[in-house]
Biopython code that builds the backbone (N, CA, C, O; Angstrom):
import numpy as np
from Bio.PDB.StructureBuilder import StructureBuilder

atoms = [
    (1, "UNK", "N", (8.696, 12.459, 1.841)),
    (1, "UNK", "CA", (8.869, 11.100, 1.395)),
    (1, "UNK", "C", (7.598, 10.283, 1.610)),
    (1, "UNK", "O", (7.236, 9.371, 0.867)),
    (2, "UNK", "N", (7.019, 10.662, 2.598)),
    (2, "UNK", "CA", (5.768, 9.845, 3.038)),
    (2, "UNK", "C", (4.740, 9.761, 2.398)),
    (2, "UNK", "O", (4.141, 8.725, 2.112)),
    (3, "UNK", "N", (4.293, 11.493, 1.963)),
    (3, "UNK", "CA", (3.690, 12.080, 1.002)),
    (3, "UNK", "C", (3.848, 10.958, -0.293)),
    (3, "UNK", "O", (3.058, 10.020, -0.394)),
    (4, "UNK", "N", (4.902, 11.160, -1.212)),
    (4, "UNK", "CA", (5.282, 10.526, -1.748)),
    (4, "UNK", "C", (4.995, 9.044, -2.204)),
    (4, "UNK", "O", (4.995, 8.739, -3.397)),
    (5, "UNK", "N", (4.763, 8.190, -1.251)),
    (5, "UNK", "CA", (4.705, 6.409, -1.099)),
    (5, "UNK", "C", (3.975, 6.874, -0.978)),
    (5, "UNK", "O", (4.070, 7.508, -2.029)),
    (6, "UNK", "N", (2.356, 7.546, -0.180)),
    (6, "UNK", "CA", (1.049, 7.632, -0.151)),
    (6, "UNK", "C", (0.241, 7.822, -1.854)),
    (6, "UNK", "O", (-0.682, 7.240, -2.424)),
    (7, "UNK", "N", (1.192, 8.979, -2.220)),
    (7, "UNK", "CA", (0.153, 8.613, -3.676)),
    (7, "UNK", "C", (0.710, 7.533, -4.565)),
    (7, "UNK", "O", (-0.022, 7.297, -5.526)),
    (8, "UNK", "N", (1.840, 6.795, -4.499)),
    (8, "UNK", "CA", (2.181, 5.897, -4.935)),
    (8, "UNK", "C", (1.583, 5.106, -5.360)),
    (8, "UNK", "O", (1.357, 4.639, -6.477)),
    (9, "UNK", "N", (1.073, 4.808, -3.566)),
    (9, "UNK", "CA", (0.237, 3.308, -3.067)),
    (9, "UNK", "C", (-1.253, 3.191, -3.843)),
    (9, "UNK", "O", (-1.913, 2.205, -4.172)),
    (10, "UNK", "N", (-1.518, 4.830, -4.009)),
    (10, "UNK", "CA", (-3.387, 4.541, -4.777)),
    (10, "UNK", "C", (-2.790, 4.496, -6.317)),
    (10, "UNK", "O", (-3.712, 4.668, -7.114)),
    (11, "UNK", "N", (-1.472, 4.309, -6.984)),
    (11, "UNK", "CA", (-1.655, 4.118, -8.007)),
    (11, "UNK", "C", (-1.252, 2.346, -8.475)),
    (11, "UNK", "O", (-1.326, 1.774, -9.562)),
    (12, "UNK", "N", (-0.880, 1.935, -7.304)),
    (12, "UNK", "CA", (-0.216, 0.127, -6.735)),
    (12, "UNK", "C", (-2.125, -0.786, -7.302)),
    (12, "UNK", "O", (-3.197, -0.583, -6.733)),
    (13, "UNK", "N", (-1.942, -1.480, -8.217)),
    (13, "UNK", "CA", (-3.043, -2.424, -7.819)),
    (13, "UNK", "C", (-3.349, -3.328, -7.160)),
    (13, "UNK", "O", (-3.258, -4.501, -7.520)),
    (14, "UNK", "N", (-3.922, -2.797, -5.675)),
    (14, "UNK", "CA", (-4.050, -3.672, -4.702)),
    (14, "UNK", "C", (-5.488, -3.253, -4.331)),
    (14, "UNK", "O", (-6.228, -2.386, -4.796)),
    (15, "UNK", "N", (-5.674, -4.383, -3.088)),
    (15, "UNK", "CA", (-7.297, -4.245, -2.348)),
    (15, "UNK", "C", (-7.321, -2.799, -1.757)),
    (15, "UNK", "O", (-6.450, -1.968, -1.499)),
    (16, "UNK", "N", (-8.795, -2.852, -1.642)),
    (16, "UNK", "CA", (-8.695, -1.825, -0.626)),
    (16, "UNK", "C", (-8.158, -2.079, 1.009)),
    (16, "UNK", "O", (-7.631, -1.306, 1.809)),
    (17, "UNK", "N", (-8.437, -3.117, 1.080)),
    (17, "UNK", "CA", (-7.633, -3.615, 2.706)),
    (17, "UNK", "C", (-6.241, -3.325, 2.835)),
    (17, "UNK", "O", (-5.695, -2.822, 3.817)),
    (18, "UNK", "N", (-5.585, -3.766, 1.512)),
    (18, "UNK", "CA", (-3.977, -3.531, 1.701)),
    (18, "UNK", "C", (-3.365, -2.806, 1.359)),
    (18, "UNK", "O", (-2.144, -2.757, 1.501)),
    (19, "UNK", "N", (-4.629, -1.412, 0.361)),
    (19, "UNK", "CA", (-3.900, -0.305, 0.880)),
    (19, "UNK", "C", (-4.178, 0.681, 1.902)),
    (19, "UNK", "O", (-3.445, 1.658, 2.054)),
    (20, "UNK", "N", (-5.300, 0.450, 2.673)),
    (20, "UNK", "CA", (-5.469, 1.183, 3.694)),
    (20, "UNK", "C", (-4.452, 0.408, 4.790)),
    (20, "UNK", "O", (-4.113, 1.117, 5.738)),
    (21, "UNK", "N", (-4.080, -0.564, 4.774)),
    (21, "UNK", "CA", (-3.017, -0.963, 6.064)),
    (21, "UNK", "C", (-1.581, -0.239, 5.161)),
    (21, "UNK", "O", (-0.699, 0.085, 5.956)),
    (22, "UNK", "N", (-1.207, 0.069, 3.602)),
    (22, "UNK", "CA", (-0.113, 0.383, 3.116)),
    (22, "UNK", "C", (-0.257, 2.533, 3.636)),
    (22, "UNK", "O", (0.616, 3.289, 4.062)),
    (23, "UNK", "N", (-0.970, 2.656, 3.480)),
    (23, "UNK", "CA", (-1.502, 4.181, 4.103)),
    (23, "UNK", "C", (-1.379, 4.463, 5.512)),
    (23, "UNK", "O", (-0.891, 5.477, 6.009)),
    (24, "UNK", "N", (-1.937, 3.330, 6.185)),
    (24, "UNK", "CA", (-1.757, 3.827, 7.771)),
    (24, "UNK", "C", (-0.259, 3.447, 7.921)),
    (24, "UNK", "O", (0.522, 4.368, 8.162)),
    (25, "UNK", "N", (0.077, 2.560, 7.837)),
    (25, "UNK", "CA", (1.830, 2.442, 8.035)),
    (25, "UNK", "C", (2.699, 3.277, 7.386)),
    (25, "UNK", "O", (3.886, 3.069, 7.637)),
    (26, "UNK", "N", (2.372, 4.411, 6.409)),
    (26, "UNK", "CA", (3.119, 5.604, 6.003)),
    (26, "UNK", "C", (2.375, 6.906, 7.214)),
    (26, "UNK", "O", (2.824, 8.027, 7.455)),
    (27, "UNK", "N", (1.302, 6.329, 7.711)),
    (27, "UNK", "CA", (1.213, 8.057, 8.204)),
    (27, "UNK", "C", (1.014, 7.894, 9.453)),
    (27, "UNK", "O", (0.666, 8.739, 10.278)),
    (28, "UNK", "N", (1.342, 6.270, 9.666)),
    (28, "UNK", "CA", (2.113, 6.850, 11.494)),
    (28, "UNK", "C", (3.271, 7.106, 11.216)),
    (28, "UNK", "O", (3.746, 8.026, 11.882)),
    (29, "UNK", "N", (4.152, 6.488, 10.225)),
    (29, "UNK", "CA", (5.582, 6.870, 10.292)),
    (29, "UNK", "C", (5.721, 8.074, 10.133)),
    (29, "UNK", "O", (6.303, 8.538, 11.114)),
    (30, "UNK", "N", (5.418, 9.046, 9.181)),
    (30, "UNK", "CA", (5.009, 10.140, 8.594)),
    (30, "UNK", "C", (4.931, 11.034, 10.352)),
    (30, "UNK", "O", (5.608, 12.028, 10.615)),
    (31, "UNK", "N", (4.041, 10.421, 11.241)),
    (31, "UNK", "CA", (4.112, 11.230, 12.267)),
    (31, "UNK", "C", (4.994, 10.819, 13.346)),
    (31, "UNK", "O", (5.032, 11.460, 14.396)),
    (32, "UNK", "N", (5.559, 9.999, 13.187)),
    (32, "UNK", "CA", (6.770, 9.527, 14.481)),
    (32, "UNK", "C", (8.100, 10.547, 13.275)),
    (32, "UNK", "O", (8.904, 11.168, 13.970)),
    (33, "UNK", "N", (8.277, 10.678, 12.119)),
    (33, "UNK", "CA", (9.578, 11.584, 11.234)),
    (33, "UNK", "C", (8.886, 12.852, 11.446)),
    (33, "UNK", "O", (9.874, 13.581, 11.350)),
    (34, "UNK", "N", (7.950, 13.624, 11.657)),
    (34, "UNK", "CA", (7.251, 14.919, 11.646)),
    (34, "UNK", "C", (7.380, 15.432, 13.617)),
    (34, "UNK", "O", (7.120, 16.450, 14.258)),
    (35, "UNK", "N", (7.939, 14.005, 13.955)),
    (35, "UNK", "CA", (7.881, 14.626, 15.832)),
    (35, "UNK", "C", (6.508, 14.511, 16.088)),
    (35, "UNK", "O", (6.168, 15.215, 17.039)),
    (36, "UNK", "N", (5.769, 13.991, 15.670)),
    (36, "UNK", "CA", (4.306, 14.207, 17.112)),
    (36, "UNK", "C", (4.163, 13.052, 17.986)),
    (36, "UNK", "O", (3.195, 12.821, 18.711)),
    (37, "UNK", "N", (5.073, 12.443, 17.870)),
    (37, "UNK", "CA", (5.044, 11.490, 19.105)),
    (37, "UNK", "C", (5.463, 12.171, 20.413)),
    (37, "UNK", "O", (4.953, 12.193, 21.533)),
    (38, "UNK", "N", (6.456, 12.664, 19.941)),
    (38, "UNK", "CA", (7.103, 13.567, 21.442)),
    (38, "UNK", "C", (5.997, 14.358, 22.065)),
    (38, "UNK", "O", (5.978, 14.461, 23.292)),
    (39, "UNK", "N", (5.065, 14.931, 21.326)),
    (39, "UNK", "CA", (3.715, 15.281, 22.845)),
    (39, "UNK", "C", (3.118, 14.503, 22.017)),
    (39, "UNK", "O", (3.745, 14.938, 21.051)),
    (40, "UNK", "N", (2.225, 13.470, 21.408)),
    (40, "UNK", "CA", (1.146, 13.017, 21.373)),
    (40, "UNK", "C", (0.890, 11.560, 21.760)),
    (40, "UNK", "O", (-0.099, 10.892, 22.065)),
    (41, "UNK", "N", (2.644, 11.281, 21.568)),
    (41, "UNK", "CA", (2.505, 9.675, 21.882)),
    (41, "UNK", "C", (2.104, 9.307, 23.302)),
    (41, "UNK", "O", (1.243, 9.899, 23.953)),
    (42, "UNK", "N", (2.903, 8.142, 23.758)),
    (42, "UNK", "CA", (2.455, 7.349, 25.405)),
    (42, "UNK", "C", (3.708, 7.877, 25.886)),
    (42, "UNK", "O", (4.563, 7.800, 25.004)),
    (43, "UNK", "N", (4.137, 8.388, 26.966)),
    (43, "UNK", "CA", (3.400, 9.685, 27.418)),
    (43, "UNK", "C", (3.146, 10.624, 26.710)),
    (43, "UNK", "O", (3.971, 10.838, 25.822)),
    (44, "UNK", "N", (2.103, 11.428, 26.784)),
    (44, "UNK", "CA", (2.137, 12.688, 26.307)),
    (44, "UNK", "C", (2.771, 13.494, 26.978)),
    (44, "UNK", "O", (3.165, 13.390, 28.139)),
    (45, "UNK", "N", (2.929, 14.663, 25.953)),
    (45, "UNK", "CA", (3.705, 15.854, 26.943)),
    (45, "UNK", "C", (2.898, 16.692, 27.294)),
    (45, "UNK", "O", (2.265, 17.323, 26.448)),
    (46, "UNK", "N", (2.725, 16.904, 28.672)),
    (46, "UNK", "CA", (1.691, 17.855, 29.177)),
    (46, "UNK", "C", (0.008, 17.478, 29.089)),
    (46, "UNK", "O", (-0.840, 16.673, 29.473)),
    (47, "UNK", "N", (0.177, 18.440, 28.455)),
    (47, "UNK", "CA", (-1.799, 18.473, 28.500)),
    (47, "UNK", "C", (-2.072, 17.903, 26.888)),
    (47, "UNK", "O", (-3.281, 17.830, 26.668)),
    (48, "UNK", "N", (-1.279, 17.514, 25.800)),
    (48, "UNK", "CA", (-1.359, 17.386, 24.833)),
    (48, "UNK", "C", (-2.098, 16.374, 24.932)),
    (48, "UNK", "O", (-2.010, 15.667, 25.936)),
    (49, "UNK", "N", (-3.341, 15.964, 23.520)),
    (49, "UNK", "CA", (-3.889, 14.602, 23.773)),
    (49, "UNK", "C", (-3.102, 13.513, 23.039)),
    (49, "UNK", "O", (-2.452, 13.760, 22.024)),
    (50, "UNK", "N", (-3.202, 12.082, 23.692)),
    (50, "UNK", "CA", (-2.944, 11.351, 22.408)),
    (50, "UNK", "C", (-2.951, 10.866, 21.370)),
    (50, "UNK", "O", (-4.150, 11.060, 21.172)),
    (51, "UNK", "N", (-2.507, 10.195, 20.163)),
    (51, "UNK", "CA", (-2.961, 10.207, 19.261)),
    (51, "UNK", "C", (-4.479, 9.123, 19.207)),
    (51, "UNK", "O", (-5.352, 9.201, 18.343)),
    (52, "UNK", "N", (-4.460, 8.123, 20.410)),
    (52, "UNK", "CA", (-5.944, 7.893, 20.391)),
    (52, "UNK", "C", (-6.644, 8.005, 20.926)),
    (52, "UNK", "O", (-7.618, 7.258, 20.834)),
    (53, "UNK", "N", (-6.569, 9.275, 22.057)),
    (53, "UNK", "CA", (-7.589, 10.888, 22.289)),
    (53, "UNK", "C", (-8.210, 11.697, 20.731)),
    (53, "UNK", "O", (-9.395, 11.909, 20.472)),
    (54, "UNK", "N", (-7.141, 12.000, 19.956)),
    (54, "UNK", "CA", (-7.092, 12.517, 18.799)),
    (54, "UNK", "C", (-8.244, 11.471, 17.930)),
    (54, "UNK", "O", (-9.328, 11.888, 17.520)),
    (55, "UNK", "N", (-7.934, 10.571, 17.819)),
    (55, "UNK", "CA", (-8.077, 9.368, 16.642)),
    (55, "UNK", "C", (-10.222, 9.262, 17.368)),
    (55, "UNK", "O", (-11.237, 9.313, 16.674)),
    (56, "UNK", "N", (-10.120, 9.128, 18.771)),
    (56, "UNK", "CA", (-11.592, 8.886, 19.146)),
    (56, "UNK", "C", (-12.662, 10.484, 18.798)),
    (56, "UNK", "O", (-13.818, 10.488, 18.375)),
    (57, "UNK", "N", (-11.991, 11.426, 19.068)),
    (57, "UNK", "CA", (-12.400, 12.851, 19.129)),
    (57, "UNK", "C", (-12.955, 13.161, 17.439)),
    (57, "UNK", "O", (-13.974, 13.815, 17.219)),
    (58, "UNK", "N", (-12.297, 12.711, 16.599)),
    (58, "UNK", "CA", (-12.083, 13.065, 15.019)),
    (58, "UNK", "C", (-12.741, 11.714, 14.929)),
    (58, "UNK", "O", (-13.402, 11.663, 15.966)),
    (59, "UNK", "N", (-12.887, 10.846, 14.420)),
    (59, "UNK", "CA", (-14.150, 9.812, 14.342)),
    (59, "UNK", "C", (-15.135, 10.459, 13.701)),
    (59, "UNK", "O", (-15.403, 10.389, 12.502)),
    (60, "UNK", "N", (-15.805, 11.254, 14.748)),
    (60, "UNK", "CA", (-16.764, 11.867, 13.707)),
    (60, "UNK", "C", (-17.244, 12.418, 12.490)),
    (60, "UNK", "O", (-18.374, 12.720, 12.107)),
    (61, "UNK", "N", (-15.614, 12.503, 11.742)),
    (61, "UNK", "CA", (-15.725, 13.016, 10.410)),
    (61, "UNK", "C", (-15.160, 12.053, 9.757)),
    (61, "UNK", "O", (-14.311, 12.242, 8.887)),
    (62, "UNK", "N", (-15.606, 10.865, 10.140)),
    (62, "UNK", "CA", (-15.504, 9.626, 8.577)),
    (62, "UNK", "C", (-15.883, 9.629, 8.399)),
    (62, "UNK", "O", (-16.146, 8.492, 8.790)),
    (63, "UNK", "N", (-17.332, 10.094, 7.516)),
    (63, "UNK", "CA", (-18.048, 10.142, 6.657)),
    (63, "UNK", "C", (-18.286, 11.351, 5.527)),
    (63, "UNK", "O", (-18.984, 11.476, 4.521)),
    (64, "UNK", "N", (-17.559, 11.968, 6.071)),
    (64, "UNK", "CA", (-17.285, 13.867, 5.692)),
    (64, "UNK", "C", (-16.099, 13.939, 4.732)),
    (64, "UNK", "O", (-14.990, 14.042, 5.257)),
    (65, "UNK", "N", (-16.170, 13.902, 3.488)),
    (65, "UNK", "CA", (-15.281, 13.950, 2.289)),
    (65, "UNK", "C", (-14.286, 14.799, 2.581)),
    (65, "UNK", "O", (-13.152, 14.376, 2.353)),
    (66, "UNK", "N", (-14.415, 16.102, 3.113)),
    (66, "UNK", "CA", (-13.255, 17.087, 2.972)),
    (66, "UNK", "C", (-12.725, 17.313, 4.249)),
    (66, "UNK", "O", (-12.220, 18.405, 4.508)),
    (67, "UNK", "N", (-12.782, 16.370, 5.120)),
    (67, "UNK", "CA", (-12.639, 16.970, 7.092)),
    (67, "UNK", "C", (-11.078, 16.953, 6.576)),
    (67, "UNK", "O", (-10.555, 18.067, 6.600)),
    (68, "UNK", "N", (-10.150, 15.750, 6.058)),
    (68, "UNK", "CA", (-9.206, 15.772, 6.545)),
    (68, "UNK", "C", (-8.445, 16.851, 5.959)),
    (68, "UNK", "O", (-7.256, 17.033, 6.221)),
    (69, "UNK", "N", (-9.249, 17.703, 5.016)),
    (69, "UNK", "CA", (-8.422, 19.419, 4.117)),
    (69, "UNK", "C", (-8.958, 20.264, 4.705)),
    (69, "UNK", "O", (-8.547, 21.352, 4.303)),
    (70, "UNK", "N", (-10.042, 20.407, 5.849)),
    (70, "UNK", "CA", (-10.593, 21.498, 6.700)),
    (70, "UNK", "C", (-10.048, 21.150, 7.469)),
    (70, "UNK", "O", (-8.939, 21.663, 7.320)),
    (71, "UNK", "N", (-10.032, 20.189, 8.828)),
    (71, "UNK", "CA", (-9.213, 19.877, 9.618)),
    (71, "UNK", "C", (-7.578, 20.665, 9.727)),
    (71, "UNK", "O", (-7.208, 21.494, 10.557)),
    (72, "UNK", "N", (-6.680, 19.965, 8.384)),
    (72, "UNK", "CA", (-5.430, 20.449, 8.283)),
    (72, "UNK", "C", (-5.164, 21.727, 8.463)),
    (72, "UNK", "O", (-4.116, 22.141, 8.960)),
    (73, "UNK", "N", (-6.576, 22.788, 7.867)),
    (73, "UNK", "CA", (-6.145, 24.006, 7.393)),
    (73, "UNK", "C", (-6.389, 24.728, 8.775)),
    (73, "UNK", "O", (-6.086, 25.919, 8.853)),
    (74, "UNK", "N", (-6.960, 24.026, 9.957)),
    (74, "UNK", "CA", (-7.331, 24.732, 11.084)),
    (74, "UNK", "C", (-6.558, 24.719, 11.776)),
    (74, "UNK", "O", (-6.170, 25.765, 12.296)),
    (75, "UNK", "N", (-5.837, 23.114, 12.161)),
    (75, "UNK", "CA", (-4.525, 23.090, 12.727)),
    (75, "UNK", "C", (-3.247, 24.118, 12.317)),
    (75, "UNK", "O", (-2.581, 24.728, 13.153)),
    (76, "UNK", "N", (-3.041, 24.183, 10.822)),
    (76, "UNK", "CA", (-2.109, 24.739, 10.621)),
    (76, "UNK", "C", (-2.053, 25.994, 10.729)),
    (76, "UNK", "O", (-1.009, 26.609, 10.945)),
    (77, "UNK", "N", (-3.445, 26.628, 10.555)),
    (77, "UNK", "CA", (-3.538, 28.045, 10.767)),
    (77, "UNK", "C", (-3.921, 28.493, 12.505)),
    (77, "UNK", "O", (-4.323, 29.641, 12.695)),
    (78, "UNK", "N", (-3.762, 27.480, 13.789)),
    (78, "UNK", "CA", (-3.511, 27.811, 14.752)),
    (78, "UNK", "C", (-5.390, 27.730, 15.117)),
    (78, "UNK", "O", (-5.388, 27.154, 16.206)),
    (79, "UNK", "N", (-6.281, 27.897, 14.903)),
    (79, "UNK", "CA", (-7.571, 27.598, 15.167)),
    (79, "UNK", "C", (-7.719, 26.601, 15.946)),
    (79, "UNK", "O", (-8.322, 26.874, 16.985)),
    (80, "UNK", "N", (-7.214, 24.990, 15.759)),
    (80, "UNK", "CA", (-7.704, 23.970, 16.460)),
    (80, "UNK", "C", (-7.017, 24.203, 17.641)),
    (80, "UNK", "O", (-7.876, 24.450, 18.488)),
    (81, "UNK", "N", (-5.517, 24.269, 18.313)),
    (81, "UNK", "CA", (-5.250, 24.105, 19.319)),
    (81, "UNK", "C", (-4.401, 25.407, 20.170)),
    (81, "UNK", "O", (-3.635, 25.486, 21.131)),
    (82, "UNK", "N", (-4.989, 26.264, 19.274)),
    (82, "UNK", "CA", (-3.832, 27.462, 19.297)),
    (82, "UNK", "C", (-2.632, 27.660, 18.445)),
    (82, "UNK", "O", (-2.500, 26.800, 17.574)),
    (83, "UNK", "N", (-1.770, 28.544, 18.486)),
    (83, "UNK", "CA", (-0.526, 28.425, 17.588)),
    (83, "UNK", "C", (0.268, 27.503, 17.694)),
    (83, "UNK", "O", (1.243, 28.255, 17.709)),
    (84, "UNK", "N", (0.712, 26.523, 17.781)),
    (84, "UNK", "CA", (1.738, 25.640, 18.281)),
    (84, "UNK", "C", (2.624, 25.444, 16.890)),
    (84, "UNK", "O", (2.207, 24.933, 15.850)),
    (85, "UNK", "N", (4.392, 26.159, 17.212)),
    (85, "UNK", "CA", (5.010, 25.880, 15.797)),
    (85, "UNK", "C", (4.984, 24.676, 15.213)),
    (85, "UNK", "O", (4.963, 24.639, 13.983)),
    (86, "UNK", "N", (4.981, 23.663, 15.845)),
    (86, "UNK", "CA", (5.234, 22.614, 14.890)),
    (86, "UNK", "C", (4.238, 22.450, 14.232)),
    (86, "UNK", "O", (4.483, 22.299, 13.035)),
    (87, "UNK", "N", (3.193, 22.415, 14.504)),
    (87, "UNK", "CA", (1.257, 22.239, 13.724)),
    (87, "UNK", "C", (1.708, 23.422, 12.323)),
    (87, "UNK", "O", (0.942, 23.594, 11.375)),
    (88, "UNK", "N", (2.706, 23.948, 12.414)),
    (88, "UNK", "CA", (1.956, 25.551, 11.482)),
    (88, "UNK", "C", (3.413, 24.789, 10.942)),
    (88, "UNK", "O", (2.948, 25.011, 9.824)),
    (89, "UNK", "N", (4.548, 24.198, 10.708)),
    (89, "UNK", "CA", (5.474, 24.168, 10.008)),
    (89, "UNK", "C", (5.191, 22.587, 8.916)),
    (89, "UNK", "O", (5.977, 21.882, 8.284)),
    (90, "UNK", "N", (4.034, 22.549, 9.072)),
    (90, "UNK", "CA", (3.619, 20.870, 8.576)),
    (90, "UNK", "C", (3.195, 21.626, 7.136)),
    (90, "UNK", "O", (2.672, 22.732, 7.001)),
    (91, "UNK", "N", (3.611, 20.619, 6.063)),
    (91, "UNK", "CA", (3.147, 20.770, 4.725)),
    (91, "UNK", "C", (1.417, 20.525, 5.024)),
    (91, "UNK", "O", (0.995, 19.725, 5.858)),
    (92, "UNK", "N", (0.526, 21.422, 4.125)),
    (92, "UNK", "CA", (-0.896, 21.355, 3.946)),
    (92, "UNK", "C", (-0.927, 19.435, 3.424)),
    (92, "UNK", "O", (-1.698, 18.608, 3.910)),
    (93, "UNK", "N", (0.130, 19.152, 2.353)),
    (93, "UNK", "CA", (-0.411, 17.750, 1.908)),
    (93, "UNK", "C", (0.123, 16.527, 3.191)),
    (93, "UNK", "O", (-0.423, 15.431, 3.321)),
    (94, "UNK", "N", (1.132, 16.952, 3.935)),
    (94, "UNK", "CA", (1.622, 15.503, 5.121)),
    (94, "UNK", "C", (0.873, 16.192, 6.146)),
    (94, "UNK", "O", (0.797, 15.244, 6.927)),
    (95, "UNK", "N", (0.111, 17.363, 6.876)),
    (95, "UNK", "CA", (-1.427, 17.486, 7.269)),
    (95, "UNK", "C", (-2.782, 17.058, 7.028)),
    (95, "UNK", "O", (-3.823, 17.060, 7.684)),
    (96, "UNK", "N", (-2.577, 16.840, 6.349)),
    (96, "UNK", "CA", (-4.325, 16.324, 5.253)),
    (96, "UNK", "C", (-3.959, 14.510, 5.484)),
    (96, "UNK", "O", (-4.716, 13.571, 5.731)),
    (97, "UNK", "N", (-2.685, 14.563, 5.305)),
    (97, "UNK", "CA", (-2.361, 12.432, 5.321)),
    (97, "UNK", "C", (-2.808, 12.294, 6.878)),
    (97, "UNK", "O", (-3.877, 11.765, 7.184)),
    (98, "UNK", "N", (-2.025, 12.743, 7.701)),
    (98, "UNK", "CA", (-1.940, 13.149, 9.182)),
    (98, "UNK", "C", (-3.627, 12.857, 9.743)),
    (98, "UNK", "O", (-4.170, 11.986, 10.423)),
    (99, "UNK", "N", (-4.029, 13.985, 9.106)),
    (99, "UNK", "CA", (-5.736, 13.835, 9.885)),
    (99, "UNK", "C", (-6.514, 12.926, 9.110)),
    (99, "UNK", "O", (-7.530, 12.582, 9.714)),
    (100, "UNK", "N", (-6.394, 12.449, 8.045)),
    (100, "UNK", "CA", (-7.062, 11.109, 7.080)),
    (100, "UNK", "C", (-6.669, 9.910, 8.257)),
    (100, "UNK", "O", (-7.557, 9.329, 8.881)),
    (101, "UNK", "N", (-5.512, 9.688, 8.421)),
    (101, "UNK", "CA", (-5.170, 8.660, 9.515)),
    (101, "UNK", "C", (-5.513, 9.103, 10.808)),
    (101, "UNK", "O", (-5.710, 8.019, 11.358)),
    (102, "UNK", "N", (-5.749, 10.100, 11.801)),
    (102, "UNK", "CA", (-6.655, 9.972, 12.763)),
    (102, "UNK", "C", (-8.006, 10.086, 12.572)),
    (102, "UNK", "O", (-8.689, 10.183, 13.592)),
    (103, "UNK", "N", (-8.608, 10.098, 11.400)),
    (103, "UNK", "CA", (-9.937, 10.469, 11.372)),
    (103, "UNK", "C", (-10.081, 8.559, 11.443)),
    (103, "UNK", "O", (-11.039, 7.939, 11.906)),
    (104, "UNK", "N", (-8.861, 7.992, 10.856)),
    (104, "UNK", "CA", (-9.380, 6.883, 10.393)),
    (104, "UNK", "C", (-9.528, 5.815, 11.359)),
    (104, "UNK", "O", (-10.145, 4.756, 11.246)),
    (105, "UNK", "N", (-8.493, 6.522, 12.854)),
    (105, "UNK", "CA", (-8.100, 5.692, 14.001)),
    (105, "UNK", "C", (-6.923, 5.330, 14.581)),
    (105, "UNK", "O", (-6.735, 4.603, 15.556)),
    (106, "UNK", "N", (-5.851, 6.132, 13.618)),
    (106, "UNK", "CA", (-4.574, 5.978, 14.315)),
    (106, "UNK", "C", (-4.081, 5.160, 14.345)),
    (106, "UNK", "O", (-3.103, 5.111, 15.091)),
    (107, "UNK", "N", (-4.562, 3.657, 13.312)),
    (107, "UNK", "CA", (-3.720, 2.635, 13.405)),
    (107, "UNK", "C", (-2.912, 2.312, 12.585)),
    (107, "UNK", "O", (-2.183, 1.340, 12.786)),
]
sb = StructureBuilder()
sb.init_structure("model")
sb.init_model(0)
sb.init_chain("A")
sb.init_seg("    ")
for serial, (resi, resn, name, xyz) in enumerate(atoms, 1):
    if name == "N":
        sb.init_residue(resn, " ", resi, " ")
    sb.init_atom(name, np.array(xyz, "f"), 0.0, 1.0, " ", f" {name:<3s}", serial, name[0])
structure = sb.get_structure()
């Protein structure tokens, strides 16, 4: 569904301001309905980081056109953090939204 309202929103004629605030408010929700709050949020679970551990760490690839479709494909294929099922049961396209919004800051 999230998926969904995300390409919606780039076809909505609006600013770029209001749809990057219409984008980040689908893909935190997107990740509080996908469960990664339960280890990423405040508390985390365990050793997991948070999402703005995540959001400061990934920074570095805002400027990098394809991080958030390399990114996805590492997580999902168990590379970035190890196997973890839930990372590997995420659609490639609500992965790619997922890391576009921490690359972007998690807000």
């Amino acid at each position: 569904m999230m998926y969904r309202m995300a390409r919606l929103c780039r076809l909505l004629p609006v600013s770029g301001f209001a749809m990057a605030c219409l984008l980040a408010q689908a893909s935190s929700q997107l990740a509080l309905e996908k469960g990664c709050s339960g280890c990423h949020g405040e508390p985390p679970r365990r050793s997991a980081p948070t999402f703005a551990q995540l959001a400061a760490d990934y920074a570095r690839y805002r400027e990098q056109v394809g991080a958030p479709r390399k990114l996805a494909d590492k997580l999902r294929e168990g590379s970035l953090f190890g196997h973890i099922a839930a990372h590997e049961r995420i659609s490639q396209e609500e992965c790619e939204i997922l890391m576009r919004w921490l690359i972007d800051g998690a807000r």
